[in-house]
N, C-alpha and C positions, 0 to 999 in steps of 0.2 A: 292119342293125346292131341288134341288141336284148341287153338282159341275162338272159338264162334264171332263170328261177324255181326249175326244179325242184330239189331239195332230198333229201335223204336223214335219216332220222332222225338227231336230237343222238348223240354217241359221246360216253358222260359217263365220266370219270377219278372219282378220290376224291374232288379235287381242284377238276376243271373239265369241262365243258364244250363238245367240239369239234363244229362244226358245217361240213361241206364245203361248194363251189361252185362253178358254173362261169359263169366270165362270159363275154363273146359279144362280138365285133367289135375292130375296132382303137380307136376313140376310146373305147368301154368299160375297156378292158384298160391303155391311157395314163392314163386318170384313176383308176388304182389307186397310180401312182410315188408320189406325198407317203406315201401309207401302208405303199408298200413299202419306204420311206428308212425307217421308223419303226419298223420290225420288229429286237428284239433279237436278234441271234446268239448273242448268250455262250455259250447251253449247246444251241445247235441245229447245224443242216447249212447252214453258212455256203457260198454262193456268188455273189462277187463278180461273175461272167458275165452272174447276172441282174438286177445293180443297174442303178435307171434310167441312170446316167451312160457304162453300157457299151449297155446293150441302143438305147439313144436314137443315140448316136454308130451300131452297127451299121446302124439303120433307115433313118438318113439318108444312108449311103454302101453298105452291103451289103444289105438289106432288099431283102424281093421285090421286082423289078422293077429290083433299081439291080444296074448293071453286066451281069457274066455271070450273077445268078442272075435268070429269067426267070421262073423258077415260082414258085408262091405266092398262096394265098389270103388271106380272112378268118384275123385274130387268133384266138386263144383262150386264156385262161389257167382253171389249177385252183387252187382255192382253198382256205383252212382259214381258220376264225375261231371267237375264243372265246366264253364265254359273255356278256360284256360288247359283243360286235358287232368286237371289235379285230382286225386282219387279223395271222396267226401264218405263213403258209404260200402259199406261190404259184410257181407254173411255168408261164412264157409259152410258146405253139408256133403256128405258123401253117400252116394247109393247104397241102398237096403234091396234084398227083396222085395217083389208085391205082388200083387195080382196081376196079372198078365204085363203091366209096367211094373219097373222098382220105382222103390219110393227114396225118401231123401230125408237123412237125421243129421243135427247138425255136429260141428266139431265139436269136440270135448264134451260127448252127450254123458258121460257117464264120471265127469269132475267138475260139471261148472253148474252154479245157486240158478242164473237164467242165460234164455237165450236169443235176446232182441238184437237187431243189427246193428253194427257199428258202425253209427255215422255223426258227421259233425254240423250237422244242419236238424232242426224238425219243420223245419220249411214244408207245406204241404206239398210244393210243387217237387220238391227233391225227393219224398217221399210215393208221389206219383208216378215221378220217372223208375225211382226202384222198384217199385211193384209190376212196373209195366213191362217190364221182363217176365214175368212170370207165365203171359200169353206164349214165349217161346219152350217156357220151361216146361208146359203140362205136352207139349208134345211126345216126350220121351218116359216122362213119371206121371204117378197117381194121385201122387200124397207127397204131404211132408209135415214132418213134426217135430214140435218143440215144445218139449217135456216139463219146462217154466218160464212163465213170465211175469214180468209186474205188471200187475191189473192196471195202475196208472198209465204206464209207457202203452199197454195195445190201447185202452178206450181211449186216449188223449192223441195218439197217433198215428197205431195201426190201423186200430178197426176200421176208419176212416178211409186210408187207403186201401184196402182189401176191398171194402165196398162199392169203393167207384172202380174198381179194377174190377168187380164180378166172381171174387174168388170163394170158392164154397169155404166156410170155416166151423168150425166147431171149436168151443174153450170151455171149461169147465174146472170149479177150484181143486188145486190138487195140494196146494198148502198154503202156508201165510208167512207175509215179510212182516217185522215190524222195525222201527227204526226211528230215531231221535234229531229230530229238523233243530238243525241249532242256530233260531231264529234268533235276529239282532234284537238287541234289549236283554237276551236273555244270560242271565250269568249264573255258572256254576254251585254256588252257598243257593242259589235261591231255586233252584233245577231241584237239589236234595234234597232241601225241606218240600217242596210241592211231591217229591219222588217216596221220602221217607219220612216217617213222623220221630217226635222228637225221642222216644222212646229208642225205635230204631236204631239211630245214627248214635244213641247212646249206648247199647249193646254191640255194634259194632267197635265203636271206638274202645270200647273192653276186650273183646277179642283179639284186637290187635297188639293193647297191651299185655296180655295172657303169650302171645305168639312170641312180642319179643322175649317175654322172659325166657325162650328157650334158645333163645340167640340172636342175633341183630338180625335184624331184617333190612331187607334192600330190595330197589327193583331194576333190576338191567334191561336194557334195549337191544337190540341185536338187528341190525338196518344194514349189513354187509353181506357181500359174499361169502367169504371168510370164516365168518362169525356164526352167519345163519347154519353153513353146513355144517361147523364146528357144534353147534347148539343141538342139531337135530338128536344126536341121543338120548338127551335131555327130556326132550319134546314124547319123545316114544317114552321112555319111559314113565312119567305121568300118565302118558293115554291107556297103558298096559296096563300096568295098576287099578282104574277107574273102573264102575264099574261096566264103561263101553266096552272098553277092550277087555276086559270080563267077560263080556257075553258075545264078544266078535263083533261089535258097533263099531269100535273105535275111529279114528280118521286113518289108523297106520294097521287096522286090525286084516285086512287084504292085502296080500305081497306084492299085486301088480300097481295097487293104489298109493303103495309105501313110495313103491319104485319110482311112480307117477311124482309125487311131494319132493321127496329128494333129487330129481333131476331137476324140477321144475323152482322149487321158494328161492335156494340161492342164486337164482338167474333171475328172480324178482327183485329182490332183494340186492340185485347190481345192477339194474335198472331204477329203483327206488320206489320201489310198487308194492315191500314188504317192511314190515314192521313186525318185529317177535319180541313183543317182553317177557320176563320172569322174573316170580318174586321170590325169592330167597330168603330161607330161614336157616343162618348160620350159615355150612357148605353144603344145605340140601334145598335143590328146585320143589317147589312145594303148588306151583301154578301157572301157566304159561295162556298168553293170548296171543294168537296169529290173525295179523288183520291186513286187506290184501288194501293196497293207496292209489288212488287214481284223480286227479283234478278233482281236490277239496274233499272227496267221498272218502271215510275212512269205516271200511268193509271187514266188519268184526265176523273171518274164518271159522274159528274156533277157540274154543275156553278151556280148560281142563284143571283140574286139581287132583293132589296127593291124596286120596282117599284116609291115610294116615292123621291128616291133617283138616281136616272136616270139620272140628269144633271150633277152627280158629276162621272160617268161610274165607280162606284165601281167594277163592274164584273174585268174590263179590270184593275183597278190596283191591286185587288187578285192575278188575273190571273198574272201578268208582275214579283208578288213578288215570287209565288210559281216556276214559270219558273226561275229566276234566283235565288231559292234556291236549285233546282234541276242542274244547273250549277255547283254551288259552291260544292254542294255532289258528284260531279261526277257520276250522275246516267247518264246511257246509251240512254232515248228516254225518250222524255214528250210525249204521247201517248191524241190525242186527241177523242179517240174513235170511235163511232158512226158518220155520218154528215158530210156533206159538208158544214156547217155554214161560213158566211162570213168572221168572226173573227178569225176562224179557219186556213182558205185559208191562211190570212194574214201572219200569223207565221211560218205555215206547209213546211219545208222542204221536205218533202215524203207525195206522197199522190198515194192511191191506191183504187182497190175495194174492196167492202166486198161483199162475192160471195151468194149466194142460193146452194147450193149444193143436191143432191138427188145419192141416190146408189143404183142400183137393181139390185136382183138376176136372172139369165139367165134361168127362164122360163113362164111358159102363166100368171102368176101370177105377174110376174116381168114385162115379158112386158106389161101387162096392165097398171100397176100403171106408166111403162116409156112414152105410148104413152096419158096416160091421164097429166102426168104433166107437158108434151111435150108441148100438147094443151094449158093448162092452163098457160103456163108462155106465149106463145105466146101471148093469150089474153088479158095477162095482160101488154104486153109489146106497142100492138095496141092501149090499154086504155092511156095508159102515152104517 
């Protein structure tokens, strides 16, 4: 376990300052979280994946060696820091096997929607500096991958830098975000009618009165510690029922990934990072949405309904309340994730890819693992 020294020269702005780095081992890389909590997002590439309170939750239940993943080396993360020494930029990944090098996947590779770095700048030069690490990095590895991204964040700011850095890459779609930009002017009543015709919102509004008449309805929030792990039975039971966790889909339908949610939401969720409502029919939960909060972004997790309760579309009136409480707060984007789901279409004002991403180092090593993943997305492109 050691912290690498080497260094690349400063990449100076008008402005500031940026200086890359890479740190070395796992208890290196842990004693970075106080000042990765501390890192502004406002005007950066915010992702919530890499905050300690999800990556810590993954390590202790999905992390090399827990459960079904067996592979996994030594930590490593890339770093950006300004001219005062303050940490701007960071992207955790741990060693894989590879071809004559290991390669590098990142943290939380098998519970987080994407996986861009988190930094509080898209400053070209800051971006410059962090990629400029990566000349140290192919010394030891071949590859590295990141299983999604948003097509906006790499063409608007990676690809750019990968380019002027010389780094081999290969992307290709592997799903779709779509998500609701909740532009100024725009208001609520007039969001529905553009979203739903008037027919619509009038069968709606019948279903709901169809619903109460089998008992009041209500909708709770649940934004605590407390509260959220007190809720969690709630939450499985819905997803059980449905027909994911019918078929083993579910979000809670793997023991290791249950294990994962329940160390991890209530630790969001006392940080302020979590938002669970449900809607209530009498004393039975009949719909819950988990949406993960981060500077303005509100990141709709998951949906779920009572399969029981189907005729009354509880999903879609959660859904319609939590969307226009996210109006009324002035949050910036209702983010519907993962999926090109039907329901999704409907609302989504922005819809894009979520990309496959791969980076390898420029040599026999690298292009192996390039022209074998080359192959393999081909194949898999043939197959769909």
């Amino acid at each position: 376990m050691r912290m690498l020294t080497h260094s690349e020269p400063s990449i100076s702005s008008e402005n500031e300052t940026y200086h890359g780095g890479l740190v070395d081992g796992w208890q290196e890389v842990t004693a970075l979280q106080d000042e990765v909590e501390s890192i502004d997002l406002k005007a950066g590439i915010r992702n919530i994946f890499f905050s300690p309170t999800w990556t810590n939750a993954w390590f202790k239940t999905l992390g090399p060696g827990k459960g079904e993943n067996r592979v996994g080396g030594k930590a490593l993360a890339v770093t950006c820091r300004d001219s005062e020494g303050g940490l701007v930029g960071y992207w955790p990944f741990f060693q894989v096997p590879g071809i004559r090098n290991p390669g590098l996947w990142p943290f939380a590779c098998q519970s987080a929607d994407w996986f861009e770095p988190l930094i509080s700048t898209t400053d070209p030069k800051a971006l410059t500096a962090f990629f400029s690490q990566f000349k140290e990095l192919w010394k030891q590895h071949s590859f590295l991958w990141l299983p999604l991204m948003r097509q906006d964040v790499f063409e608007e700011h990676l690809r750019p830098a990968l380019k002027q850095a010389g780094i081999w890459c290969l992307a290709r779609k592997r799903s779709e975000n779509l998500r609701i930009d909740l532009v100024d002017g725009l208001d609520f009543e007039t969001f529905c009618k553009d979203c739903m015709g008037s027919k619509t919102r009038q069968t709606l509004a019948r279903k709901r009165r169809r619903l109460e008449e089998r008992g009041p309805i209500r909708i709770e929030v649940y934004d605590d510690y407390k509260n959220v792990k007190r809720m969690l039975s709630e939450v499985v039971r819905i997803e059980d029922a449905n027909w994911k966790g019918q078929s083993g889909l579910g979000l809670f339908s793997k023991s290791n990934i249950k294990q994962f949610y329940y160390e991890c939401l209530p630790q969001l969720a006392e940080s302020g990072n979590l938002r669970l409502s449900m809607l209530w029919s009498g004393n039975k939960a009949v719909a819950y949405e988990m949406a993960l909060i981060q500077e303005g972004d509100y990141l709709m997790h998951n949906l779920a309904y009572h399969p029981d309760f189907s005729a009354f579309s509880p999903g879609l009136l959660l859904l319609l309340h939590n969307i226009e409480w996210c109006f009324l707060n002035r949050f910036r984007i209702y983010d519907f994730m993962q999926g090109p789901d039907e329901y999704k279409s409907r609302f989504a004002n922005f819809h894009q890819p979520l990309l496959d991403v791969a980076l390898f180092s420029k040599s026999p090593a690298g292009a192996a693992h390039y022209a074998l993943m080359r192959f393999m997305g081909k194949k898999s492109s043939a197959q769909s």
